[in-house]
mmCIF file as gemmi writes it, N, C-alpha and C atoms, coordinates in Angstrom:
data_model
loop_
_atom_site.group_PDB
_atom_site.id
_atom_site.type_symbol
_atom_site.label_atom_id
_atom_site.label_alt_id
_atom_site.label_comp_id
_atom_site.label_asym_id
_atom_site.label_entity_id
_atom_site.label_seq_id
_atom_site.pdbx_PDB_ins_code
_atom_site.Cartn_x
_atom_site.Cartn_y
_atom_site.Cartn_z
_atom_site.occupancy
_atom_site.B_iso_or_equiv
_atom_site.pdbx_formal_charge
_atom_site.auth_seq_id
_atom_site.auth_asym_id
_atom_site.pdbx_PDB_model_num
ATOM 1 N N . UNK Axp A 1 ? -10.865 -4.481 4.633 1 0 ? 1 A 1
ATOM 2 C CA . UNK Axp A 1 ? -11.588 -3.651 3.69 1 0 ? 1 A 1
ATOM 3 C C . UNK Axp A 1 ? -10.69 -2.491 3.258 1 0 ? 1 A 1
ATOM 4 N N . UNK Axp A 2 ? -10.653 -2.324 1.945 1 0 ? 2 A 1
ATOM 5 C CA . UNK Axp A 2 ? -9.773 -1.182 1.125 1 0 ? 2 A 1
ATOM 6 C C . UNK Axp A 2 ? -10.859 0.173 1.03 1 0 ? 2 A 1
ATOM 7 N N . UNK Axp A 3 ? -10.435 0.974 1.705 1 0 ? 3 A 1
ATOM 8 C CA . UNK Axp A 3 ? -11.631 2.545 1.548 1 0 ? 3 A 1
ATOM 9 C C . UNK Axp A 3 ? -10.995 2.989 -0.125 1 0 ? 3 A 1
ATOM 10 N N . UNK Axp A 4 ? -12.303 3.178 -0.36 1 0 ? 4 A 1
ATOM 11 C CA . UNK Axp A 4 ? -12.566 3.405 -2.009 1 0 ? 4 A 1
ATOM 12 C C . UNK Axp A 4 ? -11.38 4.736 -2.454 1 0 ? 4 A 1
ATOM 13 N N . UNK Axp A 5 ? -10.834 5.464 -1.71 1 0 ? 5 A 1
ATOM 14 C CA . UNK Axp A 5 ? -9.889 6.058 -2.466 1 0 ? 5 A 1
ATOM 15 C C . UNK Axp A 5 ? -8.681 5.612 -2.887 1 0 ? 5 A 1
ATOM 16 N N . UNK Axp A 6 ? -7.961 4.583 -1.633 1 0 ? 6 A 1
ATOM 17 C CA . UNK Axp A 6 ? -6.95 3.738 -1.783 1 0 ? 6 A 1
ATOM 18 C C . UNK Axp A 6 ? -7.4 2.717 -3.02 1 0 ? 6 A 1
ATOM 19 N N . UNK Axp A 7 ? -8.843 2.094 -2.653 1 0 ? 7 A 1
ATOM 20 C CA . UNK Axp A 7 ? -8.817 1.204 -4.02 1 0 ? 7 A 1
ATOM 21 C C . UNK Axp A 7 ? -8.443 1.852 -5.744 1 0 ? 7 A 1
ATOM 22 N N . UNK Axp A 8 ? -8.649 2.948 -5.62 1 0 ? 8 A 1
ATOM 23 C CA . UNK Axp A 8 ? -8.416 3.704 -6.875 1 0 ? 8 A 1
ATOM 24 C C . UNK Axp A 8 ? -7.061 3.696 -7.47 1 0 ? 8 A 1
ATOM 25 N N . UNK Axp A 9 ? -6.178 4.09 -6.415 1 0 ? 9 A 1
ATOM 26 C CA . UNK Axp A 9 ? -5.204 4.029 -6.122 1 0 ? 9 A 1
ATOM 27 C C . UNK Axp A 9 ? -4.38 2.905 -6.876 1 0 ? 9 A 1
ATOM 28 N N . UNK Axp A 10 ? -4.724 1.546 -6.18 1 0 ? 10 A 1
ATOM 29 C CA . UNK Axp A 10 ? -4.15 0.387 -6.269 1 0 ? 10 A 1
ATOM 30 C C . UNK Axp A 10 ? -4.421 -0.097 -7.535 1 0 ? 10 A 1
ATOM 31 N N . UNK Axp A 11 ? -6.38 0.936 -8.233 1 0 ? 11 A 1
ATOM 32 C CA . UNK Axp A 11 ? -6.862 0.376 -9.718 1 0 ? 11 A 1
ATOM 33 C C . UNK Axp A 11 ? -5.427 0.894 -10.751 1 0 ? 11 A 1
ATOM 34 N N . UNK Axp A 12 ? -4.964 2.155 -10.722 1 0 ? 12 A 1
ATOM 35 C CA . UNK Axp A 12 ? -4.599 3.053 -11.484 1 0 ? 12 A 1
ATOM 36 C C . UNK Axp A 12 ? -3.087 2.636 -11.463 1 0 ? 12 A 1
ATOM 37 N N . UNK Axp A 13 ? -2.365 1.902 -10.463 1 0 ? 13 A 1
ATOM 38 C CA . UNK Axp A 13 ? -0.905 2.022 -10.289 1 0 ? 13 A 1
ATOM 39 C C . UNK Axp A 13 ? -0.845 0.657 -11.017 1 0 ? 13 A 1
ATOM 40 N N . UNK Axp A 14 ? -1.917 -0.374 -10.449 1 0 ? 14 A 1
ATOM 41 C CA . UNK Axp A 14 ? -1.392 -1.427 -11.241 1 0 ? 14 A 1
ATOM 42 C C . UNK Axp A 14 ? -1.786 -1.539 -12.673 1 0 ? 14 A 1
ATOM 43 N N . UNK Axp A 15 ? -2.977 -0.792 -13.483 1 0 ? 15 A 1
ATOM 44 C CA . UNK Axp A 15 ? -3.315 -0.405 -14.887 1 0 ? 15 A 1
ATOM 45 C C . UNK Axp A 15 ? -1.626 0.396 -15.43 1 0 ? 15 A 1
ATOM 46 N N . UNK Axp A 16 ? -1.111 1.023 -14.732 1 0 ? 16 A 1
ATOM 47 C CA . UNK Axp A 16 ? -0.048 2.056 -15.479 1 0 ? 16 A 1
ATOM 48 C C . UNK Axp A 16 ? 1.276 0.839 -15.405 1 0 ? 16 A 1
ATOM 49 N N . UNK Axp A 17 ? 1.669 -0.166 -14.589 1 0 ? 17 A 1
ATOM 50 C CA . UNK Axp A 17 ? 2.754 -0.78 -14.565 1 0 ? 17 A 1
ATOM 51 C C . UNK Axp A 17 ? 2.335 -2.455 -14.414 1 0 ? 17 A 1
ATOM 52 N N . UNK Axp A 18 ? 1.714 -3.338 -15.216 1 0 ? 18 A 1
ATOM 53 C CA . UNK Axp A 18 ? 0.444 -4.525 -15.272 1 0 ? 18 A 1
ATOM 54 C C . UNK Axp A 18 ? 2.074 -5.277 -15.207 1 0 ? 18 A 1
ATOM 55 N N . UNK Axp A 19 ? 3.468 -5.056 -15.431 1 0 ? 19 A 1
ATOM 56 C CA . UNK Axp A 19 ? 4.022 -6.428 -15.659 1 0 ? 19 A 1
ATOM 57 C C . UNK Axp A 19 ? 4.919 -6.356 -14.175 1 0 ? 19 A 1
ATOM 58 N N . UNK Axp A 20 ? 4.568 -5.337 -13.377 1 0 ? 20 A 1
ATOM 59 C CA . UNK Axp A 20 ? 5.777 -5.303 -11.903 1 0 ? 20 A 1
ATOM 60 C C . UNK Axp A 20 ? 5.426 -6.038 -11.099 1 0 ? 20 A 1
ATOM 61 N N . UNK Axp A 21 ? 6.4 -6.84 -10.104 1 0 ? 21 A 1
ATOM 62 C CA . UNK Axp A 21 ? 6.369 -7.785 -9.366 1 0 ? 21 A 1
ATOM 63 C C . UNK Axp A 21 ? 5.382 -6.723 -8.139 1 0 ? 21 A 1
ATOM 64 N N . UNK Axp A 22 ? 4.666 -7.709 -7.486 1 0 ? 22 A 1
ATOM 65 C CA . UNK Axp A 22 ? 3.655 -7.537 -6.35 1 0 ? 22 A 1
ATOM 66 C C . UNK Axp A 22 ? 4.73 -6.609 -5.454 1 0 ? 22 A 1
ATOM 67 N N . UNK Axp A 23 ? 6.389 -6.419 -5.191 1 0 ? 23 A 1
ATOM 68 C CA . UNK Axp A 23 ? 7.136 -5.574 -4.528 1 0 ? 23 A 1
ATOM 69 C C . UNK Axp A 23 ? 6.901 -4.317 -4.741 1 0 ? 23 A 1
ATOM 70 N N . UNK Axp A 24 ? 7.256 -4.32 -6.478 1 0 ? 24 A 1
ATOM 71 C CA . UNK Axp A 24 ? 7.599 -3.046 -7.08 1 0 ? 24 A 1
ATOM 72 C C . UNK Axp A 24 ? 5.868 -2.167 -6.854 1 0 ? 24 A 1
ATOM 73 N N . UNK Axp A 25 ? 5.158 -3.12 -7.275 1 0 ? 25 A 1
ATOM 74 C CA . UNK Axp A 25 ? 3.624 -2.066 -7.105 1 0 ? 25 A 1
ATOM 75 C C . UNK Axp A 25 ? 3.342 -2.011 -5.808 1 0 ? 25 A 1
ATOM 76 N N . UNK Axp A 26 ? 3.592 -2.564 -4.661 1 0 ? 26 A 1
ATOM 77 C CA . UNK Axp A 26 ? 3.509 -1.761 -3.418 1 0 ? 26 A 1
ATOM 78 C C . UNK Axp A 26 ? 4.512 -0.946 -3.015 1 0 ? 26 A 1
ATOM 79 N N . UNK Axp A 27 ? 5.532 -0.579 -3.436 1 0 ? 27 A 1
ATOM 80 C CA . UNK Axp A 27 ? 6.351 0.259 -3.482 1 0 ? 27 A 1
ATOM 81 C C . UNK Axp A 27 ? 6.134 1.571 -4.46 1 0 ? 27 A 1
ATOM 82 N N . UNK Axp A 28 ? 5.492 1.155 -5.698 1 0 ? 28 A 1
ATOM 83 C CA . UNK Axp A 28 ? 4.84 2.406 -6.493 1 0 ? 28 A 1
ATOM 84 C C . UNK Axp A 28 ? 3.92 3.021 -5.375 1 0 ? 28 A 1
ATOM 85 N N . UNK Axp A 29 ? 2.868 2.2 -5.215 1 0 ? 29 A 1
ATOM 86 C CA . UNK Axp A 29 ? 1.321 2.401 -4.07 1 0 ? 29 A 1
ATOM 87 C C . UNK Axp A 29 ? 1.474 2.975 -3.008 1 0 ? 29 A 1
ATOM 88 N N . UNK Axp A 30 ? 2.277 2.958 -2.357 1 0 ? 30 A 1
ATOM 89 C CA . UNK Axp A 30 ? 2.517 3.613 -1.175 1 0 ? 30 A 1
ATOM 90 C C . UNK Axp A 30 ? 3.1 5.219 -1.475 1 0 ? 30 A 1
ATOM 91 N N . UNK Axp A 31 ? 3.982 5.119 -2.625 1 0 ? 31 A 1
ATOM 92 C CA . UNK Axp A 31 ? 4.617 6.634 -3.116 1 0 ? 31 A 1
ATOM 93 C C . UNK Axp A 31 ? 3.942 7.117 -3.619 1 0 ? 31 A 1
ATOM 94 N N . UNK Axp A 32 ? 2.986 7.019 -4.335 1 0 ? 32 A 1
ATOM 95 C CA . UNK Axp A 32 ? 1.786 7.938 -5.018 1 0 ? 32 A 1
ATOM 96 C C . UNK Axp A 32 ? 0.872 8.089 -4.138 1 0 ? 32 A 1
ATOM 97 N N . UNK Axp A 33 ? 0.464 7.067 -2.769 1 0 ? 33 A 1
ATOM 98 C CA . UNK Axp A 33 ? -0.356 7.644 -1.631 1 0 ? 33 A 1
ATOM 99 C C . UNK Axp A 33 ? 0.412 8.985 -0.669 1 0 ? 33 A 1
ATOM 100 N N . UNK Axp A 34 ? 1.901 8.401 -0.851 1 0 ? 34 A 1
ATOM 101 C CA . UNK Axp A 34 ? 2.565 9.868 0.063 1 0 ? 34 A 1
ATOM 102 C C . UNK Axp A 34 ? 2.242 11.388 -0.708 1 0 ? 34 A 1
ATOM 103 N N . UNK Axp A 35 ? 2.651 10.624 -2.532 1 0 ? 35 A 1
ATOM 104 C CA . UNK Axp A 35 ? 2.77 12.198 -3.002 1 0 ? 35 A 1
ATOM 105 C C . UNK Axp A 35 ? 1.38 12.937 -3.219 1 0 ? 35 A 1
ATOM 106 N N . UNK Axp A 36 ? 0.218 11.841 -2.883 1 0 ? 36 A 1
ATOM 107 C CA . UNK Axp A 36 ? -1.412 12.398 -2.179 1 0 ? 36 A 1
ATOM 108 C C . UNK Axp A 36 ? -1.312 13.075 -0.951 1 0 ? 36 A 1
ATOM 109 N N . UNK Axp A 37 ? -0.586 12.947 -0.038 1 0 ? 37 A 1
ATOM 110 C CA . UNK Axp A 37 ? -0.45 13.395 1.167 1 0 ? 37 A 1
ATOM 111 C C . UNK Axp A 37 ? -1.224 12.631 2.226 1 0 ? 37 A 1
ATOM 112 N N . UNK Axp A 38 ? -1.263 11.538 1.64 1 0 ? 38 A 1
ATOM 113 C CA . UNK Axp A 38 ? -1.84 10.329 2.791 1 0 ? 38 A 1
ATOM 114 C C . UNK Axp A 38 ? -0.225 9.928 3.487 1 0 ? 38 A 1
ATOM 115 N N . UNK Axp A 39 ? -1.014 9.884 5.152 1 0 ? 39 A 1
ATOM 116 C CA . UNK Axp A 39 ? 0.467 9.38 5.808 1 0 ? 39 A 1
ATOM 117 C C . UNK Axp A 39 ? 0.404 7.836 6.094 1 0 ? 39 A 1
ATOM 118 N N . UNK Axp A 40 ? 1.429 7.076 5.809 1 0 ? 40 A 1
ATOM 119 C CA . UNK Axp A 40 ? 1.012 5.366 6.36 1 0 ? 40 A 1
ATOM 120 C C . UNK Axp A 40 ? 1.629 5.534 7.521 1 0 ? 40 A 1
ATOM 121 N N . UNK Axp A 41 ? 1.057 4.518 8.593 1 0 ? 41 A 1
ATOM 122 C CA . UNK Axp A 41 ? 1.59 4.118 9.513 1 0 ? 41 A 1
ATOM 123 C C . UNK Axp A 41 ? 1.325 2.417 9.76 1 0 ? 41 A 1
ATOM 124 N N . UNK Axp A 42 ? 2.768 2.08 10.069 1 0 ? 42 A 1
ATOM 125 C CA . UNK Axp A 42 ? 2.225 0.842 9.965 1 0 ? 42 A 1
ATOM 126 C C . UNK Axp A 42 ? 1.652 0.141 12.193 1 0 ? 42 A 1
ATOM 127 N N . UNK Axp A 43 ? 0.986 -0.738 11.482 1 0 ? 43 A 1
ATOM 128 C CA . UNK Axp A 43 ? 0.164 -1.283 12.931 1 0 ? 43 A 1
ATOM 129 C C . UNK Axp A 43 ? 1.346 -1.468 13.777 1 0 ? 43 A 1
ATOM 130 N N . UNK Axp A 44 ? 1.355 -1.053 15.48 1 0 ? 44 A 1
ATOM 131 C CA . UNK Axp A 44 ? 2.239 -1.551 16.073 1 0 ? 44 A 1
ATOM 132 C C . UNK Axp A 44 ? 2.603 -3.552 15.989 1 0 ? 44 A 1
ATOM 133 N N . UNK Axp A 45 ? 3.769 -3.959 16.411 1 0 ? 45 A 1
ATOM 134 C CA . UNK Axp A 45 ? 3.605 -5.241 16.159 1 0 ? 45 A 1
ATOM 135 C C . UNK Axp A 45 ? 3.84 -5.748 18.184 1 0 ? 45 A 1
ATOM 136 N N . UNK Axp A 46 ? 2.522 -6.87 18.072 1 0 ? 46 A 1
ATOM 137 C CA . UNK Axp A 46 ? 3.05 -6.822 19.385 1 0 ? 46 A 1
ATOM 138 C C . UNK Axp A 46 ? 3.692 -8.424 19.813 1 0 ? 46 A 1
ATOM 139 N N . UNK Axp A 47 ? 4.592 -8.64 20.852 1 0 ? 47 A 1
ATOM 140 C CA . UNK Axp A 47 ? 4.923 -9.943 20.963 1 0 ? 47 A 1
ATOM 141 C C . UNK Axp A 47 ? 3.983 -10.952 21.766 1 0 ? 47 A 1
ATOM 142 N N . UNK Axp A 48 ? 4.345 -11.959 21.034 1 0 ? 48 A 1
ATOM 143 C CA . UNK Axp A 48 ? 3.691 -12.757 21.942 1 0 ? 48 A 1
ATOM 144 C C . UNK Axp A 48 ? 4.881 -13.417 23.302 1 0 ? 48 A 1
ATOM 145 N N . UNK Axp A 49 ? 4.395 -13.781 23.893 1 0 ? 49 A 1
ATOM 146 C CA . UNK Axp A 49 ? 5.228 -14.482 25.543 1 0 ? 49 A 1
ATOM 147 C C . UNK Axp A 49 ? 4.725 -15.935 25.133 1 0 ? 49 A 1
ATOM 148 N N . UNK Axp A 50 ? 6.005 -16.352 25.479 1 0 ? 50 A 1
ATOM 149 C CA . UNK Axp A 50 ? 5.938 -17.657 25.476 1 0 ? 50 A 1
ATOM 150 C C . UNK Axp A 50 ? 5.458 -18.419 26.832 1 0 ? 50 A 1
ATOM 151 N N . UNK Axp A 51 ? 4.943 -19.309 26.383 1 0 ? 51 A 1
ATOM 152 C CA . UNK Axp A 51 ? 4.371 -20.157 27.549 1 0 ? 51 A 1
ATOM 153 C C . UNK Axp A 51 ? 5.189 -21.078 27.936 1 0 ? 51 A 1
C-alpha cells in the first residue's frame, strides 16, 4: 500500500516527465521525496541459509 502523500508524489512526477523510463522516474521520485524531507530507508535484506 502507497500512503496517499507518496501517491501524489508518484501522480505529479510521472504527469511532469510521461516519456522517462520506469529508472529515470524512480530516480526523479525518490529526489523530490528527499527535497520534501522524507528520509528513505531501504528494508534490511536478509539471507537465506542454505539447506
Amino acid at each position: 500500500m502507497i500512503p496517499d502523500a507518496v501517491r501524489a508524489v508518484l501522480t505529479a512526477v510521472m504527469a511532469e516527465h510521461p516519456g522517462a523510463s520506469p529508472e529515470l522516474l524512480a530516480r526523479l521520485v525518490v529526489t523530490e521525496l528527499r527535497d520534501l524531507g522524507w528520509h528513505i530507508t531501504p528494508k534490511p535484506v536478509t539471507q537465506r541459509r542454505s539447506s
